[in-house]
PDB file with one MODEL, atoms N, CA, C and O in Angstrom:
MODEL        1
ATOM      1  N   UNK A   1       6.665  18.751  11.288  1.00  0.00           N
ATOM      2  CA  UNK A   1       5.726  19.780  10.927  1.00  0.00           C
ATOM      3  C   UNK A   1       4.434  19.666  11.746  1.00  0.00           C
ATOM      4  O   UNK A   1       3.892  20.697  12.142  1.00  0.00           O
ATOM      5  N   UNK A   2       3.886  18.388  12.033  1.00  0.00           N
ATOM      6  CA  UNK A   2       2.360  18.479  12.300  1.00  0.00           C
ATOM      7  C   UNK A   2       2.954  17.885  14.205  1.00  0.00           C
ATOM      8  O   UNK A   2       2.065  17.307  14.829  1.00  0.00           O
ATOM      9  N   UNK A   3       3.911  18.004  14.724  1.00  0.00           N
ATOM     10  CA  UNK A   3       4.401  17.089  15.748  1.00  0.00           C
ATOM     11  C   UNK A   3       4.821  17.832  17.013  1.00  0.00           C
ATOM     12  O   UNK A   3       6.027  17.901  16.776  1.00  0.00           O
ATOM     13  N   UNK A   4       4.705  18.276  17.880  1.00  0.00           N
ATOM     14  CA  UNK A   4       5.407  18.654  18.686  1.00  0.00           C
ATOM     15  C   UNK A   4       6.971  18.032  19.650  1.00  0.00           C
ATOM     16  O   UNK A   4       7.707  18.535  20.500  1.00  0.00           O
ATOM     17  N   UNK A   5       6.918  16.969  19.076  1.00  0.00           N
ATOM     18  CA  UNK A   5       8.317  16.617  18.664  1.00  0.00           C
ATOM     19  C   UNK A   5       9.138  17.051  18.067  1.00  0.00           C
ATOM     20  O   UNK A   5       8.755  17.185  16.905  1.00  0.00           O
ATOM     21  N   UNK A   6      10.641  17.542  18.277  1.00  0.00           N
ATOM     22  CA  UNK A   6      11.658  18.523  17.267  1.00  0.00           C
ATOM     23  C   UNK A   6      11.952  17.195  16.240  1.00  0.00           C
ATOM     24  O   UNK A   6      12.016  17.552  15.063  1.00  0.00           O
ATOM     25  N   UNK A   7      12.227  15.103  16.542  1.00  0.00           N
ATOM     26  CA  UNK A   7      12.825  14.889  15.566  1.00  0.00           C
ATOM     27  C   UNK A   7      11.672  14.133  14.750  1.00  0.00           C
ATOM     28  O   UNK A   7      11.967  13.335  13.860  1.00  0.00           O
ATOM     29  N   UNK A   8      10.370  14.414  15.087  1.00  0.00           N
ATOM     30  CA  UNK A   8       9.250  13.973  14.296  1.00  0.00           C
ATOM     31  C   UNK A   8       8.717  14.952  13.406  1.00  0.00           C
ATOM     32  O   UNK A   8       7.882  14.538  12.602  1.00  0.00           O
ATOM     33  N   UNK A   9       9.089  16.442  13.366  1.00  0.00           N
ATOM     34  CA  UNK A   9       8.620  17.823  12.719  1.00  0.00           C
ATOM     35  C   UNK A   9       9.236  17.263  11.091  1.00  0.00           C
ATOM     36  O   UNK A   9      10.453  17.445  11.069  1.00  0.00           O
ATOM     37  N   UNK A  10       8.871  16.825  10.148  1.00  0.00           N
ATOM     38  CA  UNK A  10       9.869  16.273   8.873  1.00  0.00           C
ATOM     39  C   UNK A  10       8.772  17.383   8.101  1.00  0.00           C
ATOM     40  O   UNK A  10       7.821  17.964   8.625  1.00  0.00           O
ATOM     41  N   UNK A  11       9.266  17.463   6.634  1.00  0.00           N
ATOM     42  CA  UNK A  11       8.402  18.349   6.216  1.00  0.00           C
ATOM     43  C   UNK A  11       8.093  16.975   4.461  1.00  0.00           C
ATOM     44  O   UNK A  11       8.849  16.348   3.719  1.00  0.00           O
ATOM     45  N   UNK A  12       6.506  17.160   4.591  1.00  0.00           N
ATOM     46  CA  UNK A  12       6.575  15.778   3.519  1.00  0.00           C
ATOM     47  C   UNK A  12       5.437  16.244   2.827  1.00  0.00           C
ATOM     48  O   UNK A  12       4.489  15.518   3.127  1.00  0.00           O
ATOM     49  N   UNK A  13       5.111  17.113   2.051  1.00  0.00           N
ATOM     50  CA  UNK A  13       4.744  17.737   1.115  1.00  0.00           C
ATOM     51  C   UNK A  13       3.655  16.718   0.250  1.00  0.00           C
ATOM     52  O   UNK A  13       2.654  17.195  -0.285  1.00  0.00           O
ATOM     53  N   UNK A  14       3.982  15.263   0.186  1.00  0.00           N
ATOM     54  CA  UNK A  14       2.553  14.663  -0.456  1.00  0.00           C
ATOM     55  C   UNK A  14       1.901  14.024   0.518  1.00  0.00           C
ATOM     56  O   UNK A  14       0.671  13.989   0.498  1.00  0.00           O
ATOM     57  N   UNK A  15       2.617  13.428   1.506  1.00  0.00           N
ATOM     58  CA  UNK A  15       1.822  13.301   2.912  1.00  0.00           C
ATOM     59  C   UNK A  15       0.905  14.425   3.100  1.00  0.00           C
ATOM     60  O   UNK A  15      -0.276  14.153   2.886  1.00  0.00           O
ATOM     61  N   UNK A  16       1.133  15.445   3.397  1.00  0.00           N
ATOM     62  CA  UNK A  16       0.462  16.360   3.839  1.00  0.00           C
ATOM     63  C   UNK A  16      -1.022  17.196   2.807  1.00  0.00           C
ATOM     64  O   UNK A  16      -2.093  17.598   3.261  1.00  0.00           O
ATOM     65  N   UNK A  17      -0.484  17.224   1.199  1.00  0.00           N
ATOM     66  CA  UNK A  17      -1.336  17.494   0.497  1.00  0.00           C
ATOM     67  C   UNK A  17      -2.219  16.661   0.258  1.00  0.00           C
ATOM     68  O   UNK A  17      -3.309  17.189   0.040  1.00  0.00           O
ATOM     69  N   UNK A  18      -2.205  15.390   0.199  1.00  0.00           N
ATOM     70  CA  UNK A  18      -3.326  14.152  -0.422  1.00  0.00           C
ATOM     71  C   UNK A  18      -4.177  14.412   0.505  1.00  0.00           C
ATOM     72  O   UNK A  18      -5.243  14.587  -0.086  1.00  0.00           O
ATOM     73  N   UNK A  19      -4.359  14.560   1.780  1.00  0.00           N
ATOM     74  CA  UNK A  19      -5.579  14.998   2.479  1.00  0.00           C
ATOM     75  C   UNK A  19      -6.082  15.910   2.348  1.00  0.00           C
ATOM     76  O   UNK A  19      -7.279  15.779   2.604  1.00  0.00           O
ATOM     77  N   UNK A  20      -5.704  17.280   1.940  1.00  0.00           N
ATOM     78  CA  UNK A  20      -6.616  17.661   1.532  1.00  0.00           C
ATOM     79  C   UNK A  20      -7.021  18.281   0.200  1.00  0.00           C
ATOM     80  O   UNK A  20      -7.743  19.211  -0.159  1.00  0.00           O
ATOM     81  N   UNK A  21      -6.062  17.148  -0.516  1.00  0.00           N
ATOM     82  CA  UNK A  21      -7.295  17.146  -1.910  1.00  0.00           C
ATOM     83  C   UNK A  21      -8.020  16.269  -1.919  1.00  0.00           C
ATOM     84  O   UNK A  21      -9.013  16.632  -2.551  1.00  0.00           O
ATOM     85  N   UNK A  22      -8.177  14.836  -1.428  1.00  0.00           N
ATOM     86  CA  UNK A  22      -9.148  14.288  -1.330  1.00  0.00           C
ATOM     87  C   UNK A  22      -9.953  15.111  -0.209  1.00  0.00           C
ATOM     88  O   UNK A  22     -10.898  14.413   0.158  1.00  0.00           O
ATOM     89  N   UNK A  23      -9.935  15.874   0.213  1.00  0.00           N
ATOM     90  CA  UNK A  23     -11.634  16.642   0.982  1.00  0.00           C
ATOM     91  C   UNK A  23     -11.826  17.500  -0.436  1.00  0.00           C
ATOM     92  O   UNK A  23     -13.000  17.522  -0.807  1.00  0.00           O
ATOM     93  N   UNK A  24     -11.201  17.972  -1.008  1.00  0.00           N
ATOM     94  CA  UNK A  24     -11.614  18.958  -2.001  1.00  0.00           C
ATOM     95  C   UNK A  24     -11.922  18.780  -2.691  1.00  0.00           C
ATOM     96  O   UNK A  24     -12.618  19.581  -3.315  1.00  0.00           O
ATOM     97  N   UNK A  25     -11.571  17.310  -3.208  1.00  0.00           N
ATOM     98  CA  UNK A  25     -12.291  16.663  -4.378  1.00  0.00           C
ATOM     99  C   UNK A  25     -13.737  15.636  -3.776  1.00  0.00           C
ATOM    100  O   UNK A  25     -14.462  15.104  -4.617  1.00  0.00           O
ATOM    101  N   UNK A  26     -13.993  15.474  -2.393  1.00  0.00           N
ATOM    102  CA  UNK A  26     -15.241  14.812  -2.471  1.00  0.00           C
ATOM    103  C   UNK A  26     -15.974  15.586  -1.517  1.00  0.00           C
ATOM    104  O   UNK A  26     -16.993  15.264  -0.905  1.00  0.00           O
ATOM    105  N   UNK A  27     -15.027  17.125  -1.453  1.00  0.00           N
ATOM    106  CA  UNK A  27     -16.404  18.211  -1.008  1.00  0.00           C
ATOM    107  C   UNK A  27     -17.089  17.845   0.622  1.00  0.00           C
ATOM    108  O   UNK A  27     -17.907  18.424   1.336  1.00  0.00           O
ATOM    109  N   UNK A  28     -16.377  16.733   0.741  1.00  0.00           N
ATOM    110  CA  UNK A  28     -16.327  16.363   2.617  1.00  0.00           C
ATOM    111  C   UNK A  28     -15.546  15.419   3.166  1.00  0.00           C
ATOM    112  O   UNK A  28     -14.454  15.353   2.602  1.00  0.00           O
ATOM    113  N   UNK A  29     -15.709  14.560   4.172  1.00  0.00           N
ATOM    114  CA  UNK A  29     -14.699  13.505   4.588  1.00  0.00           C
ATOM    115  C   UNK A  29     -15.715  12.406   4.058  1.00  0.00           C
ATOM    116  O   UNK A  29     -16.262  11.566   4.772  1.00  0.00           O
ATOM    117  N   UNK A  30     -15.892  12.561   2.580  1.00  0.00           N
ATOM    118  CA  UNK A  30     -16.772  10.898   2.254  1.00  0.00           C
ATOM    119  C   UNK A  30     -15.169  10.025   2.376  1.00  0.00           C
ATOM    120  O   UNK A  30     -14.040  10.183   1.912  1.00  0.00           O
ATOM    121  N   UNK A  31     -15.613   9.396   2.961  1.00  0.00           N
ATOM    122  CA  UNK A  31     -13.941   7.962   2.947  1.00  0.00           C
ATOM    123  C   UNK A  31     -13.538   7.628   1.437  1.00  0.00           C
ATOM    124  O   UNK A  31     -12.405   7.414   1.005  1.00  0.00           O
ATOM    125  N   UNK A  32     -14.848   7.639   0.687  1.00  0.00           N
ATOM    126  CA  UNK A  32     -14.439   6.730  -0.676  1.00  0.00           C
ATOM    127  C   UNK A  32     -13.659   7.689  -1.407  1.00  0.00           C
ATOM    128  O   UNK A  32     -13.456   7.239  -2.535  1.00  0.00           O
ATOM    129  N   UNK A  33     -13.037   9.027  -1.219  1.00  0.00           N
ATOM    130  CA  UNK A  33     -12.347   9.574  -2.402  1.00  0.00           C
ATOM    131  C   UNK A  33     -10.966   9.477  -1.427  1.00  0.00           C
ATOM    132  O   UNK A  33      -9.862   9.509  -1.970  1.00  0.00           O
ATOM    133  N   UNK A  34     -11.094   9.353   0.077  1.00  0.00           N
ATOM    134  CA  UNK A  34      -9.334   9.201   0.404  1.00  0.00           C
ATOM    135  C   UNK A  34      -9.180   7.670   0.148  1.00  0.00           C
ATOM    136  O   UNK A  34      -8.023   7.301  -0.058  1.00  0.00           O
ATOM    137  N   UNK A  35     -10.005   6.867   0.129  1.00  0.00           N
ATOM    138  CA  UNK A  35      -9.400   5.475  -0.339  1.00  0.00           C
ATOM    139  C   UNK A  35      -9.149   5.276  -1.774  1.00  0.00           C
ATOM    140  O   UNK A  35      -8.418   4.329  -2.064  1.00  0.00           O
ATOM    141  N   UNK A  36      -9.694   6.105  -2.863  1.00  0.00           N
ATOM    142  CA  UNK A  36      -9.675   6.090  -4.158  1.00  0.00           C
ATOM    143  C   UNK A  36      -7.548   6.752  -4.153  1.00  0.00           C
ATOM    144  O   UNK A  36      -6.585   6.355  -4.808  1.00  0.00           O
ATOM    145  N   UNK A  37      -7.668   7.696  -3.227  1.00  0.00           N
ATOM    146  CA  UNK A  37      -6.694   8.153  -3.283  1.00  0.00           C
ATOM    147  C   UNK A  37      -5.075   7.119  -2.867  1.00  0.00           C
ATOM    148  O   UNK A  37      -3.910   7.033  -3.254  1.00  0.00           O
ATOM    149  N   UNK A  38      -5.832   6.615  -2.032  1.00  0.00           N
ATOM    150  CA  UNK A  38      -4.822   5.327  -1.405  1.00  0.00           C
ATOM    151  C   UNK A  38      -4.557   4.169  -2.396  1.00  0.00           C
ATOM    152  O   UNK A  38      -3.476   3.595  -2.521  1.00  0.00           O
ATOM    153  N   UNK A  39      -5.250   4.007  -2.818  1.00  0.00           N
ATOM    154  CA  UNK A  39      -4.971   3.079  -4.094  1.00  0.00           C
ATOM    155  C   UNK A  39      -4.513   3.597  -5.314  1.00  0.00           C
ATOM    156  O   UNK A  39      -4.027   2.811  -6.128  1.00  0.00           O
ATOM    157  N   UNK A  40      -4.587   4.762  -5.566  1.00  0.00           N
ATOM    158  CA  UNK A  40      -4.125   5.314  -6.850  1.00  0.00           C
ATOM    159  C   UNK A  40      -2.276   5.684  -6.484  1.00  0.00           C
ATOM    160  O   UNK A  40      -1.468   5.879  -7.392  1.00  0.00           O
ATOM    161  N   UNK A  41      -1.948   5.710  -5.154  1.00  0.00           N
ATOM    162  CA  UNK A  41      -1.103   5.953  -5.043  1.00  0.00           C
ATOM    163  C   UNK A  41      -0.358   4.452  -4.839  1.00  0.00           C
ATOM    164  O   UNK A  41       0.807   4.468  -5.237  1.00  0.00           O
ATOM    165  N   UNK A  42      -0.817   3.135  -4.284  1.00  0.00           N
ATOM    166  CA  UNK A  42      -0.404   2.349  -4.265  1.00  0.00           C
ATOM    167  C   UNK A  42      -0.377   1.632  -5.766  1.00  0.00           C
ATOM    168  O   UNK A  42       0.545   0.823  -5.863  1.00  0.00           O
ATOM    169  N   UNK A  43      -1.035   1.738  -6.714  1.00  0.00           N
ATOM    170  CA  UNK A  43      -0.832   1.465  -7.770  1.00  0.00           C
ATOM    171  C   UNK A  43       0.469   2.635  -8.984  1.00  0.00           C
ATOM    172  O   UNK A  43       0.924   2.419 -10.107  1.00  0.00           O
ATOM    173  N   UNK A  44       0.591   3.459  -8.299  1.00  0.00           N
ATOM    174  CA  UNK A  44       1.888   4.307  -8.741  1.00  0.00           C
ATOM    175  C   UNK A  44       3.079   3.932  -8.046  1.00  0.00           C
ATOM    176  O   UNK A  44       4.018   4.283  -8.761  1.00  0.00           O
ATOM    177  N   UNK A  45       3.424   3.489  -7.194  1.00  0.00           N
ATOM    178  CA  UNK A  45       4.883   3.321  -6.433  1.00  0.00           C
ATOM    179  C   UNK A  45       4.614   1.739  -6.538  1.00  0.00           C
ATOM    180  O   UNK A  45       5.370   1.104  -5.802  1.00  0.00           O
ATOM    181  N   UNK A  46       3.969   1.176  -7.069  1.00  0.00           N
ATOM    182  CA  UNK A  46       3.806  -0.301  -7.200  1.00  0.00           C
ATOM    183  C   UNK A  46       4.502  -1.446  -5.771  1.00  0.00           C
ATOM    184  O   UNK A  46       5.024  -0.622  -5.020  1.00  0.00           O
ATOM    185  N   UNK A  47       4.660  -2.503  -5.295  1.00  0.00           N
ATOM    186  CA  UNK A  47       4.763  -3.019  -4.445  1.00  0.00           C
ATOM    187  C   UNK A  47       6.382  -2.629  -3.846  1.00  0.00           C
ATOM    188  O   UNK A  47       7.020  -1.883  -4.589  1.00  0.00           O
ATOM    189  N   UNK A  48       6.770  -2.884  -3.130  1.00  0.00           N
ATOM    190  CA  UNK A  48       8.035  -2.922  -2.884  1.00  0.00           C
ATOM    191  C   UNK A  48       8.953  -4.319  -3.059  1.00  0.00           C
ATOM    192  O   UNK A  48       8.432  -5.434  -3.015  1.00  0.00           O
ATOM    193  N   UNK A  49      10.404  -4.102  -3.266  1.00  0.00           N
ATOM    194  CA  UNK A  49      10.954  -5.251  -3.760  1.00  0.00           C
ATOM    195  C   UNK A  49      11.105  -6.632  -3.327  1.00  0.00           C
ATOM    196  O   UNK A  49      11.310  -7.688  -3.926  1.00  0.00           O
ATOM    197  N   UNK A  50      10.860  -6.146  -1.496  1.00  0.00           N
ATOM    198  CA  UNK A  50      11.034  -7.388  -1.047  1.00  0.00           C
ATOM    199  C   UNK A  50       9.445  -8.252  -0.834  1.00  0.00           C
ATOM    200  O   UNK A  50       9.406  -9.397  -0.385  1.00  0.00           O
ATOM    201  N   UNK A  51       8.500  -7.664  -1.142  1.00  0.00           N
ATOM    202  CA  UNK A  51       7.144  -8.283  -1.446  1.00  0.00           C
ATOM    203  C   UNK A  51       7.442  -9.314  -2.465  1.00  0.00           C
ATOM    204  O   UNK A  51       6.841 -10.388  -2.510  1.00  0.00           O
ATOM    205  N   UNK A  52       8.341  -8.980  -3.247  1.00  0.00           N
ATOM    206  CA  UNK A  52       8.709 -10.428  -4.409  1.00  0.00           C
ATOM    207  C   UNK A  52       9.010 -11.809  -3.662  1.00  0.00           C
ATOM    208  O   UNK A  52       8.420 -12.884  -3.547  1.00  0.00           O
ATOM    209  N   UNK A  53      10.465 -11.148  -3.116  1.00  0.00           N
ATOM    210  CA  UNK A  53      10.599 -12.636  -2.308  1.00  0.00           C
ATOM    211  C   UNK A  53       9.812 -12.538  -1.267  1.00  0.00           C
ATOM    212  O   UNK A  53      10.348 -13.591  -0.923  1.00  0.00           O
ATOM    213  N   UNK A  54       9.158 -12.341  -0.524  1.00  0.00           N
ATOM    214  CA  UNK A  54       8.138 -13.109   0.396  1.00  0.00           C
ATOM    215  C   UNK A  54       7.325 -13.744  -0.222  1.00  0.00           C
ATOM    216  O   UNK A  54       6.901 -14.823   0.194  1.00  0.00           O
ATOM    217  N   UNK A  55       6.888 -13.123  -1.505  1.00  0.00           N
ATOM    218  CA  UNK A  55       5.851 -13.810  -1.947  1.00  0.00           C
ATOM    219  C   UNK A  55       6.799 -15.144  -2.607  1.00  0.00           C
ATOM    220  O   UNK A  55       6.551 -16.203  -2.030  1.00  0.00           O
ATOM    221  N   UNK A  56       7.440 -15.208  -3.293  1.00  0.00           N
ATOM    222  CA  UNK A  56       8.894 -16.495  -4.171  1.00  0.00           C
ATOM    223  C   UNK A  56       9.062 -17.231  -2.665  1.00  0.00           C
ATOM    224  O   UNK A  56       9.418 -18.395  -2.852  1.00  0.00           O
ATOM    225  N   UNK A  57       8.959 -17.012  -1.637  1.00  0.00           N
ATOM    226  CA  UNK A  57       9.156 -17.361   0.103  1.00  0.00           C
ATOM    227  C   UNK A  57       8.016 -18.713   0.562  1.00  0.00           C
ATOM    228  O   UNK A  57       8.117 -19.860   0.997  1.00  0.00           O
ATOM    229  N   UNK A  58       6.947 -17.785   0.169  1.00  0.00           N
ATOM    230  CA  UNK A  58       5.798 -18.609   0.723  1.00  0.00           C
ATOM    231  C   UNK A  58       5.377 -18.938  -0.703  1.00  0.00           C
ATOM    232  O   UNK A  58       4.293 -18.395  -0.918  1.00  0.00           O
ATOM    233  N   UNK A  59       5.786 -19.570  -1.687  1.00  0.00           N
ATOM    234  CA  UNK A  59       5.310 -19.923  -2.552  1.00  0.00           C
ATOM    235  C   UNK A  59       5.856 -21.259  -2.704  1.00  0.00           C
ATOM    236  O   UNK A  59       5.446 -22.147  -3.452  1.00  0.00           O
ATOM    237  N   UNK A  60       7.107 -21.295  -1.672  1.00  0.00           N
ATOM    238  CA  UNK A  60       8.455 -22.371  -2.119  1.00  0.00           C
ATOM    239  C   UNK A  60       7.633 -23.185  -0.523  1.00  0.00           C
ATOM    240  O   UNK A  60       7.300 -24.348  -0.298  1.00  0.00           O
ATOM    241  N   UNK A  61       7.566 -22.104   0.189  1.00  0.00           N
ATOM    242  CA  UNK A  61       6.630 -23.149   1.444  1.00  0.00           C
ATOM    243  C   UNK A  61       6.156 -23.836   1.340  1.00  0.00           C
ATOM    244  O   UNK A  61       6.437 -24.968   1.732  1.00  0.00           O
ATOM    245  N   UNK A  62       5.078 -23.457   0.687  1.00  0.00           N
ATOM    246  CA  UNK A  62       3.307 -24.009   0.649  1.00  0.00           C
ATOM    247  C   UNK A  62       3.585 -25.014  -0.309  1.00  0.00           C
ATOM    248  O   UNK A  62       3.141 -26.109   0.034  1.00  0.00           O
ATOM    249  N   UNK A  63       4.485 -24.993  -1.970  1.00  0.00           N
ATOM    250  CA  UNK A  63       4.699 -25.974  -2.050  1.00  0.00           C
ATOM    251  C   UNK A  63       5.297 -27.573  -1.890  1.00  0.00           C
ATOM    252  O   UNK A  63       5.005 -28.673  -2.360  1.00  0.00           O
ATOM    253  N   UNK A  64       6.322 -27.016  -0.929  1.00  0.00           N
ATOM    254  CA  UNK A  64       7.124 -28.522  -0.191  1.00  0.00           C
ATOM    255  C   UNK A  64       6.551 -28.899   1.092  1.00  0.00           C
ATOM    256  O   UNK A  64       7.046 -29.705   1.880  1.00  0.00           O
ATOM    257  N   UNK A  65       5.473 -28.252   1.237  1.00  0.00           N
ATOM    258  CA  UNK A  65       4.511 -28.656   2.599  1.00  0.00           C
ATOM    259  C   UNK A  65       2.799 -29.828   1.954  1.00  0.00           C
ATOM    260  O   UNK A  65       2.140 -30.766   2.401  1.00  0.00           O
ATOM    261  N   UNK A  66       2.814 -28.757   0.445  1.00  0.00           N
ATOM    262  CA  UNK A  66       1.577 -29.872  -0.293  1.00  0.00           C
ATOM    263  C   UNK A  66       2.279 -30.336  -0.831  1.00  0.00           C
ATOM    264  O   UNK A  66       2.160 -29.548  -1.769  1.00  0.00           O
ATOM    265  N   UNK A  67       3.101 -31.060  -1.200  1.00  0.00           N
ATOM    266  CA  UNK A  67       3.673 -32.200  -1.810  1.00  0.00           C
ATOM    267  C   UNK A  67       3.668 -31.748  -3.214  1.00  0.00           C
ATOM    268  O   UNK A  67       4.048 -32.496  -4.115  1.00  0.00           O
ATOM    269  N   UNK A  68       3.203 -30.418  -3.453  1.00  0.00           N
ATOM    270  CA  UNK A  68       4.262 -29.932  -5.197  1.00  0.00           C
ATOM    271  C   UNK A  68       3.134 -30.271  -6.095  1.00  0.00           C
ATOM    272  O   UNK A  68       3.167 -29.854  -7.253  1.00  0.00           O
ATOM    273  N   UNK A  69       1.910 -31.151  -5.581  1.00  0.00           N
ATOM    274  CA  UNK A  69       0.892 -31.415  -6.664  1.00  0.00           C
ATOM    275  C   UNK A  69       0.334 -30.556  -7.691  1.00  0.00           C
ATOM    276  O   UNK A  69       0.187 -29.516  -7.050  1.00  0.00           O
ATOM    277  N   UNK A  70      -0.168 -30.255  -9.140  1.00  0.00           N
ATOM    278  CA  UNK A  70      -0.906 -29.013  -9.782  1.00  0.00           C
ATOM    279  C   UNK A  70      -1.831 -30.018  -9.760  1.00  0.00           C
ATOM    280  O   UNK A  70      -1.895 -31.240  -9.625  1.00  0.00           O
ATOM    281  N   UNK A  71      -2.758 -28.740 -10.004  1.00  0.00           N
ATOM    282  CA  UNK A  71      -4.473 -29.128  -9.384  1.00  0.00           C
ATOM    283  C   UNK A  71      -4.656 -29.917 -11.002  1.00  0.00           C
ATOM    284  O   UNK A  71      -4.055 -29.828 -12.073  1.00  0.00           O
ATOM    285  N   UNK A  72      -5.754 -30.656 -10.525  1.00  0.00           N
ATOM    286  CA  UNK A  72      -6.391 -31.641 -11.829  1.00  0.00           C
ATOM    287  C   UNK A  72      -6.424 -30.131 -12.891  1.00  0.00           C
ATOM    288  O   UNK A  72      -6.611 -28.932 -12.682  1.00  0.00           O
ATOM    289  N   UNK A  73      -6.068 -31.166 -14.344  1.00  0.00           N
ATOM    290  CA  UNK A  73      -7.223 -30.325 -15.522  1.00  0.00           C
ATOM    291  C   UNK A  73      -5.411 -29.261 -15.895  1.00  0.00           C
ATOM    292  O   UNK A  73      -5.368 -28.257 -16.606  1.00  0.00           O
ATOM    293  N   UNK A  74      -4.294 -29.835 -15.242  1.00  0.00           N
ATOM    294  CA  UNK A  74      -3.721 -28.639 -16.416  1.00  0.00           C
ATOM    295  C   UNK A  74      -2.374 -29.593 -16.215  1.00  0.00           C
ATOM    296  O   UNK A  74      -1.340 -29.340 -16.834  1.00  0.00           O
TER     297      UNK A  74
ENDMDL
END
């Protein structure tokens, strides 16, 4: 749609609207209502699945690299 490319032309309807309701809702290009917008949308489609195990990934790292210790006090 926005591409002069034939296999980049896709037609994506919330891609395309969130810009400009965030101008319509902050009445110019203030940044802080398209980032309000970026986060409201990243907090709706929540992380993706494999963010789990990377994170279960580097969690199994970091601990067989510090020797597995829990911090004083628990």
């Amino acid at each position: 749609m926005f591409s002069t490319l034939p296999d980049h032309q896709t037609w994506r309807p919330v891609a395309s609207a969130t810009p400009a309701l965030d101008y319509r809702l902050g009445h110019s290009l203030n940044p802080v209502y398209f980032h309000l917008s970026a986060l409201l949308w990243f907090e709706v489609l929540g992380p993706p699945p494999e963010a789990r195990l990377s994170a279960r990934n580097n969690l199994a790292w970091a601990r067989s690299h510090a020797g597995a210790k829990a911090p004083p006090g628990r």
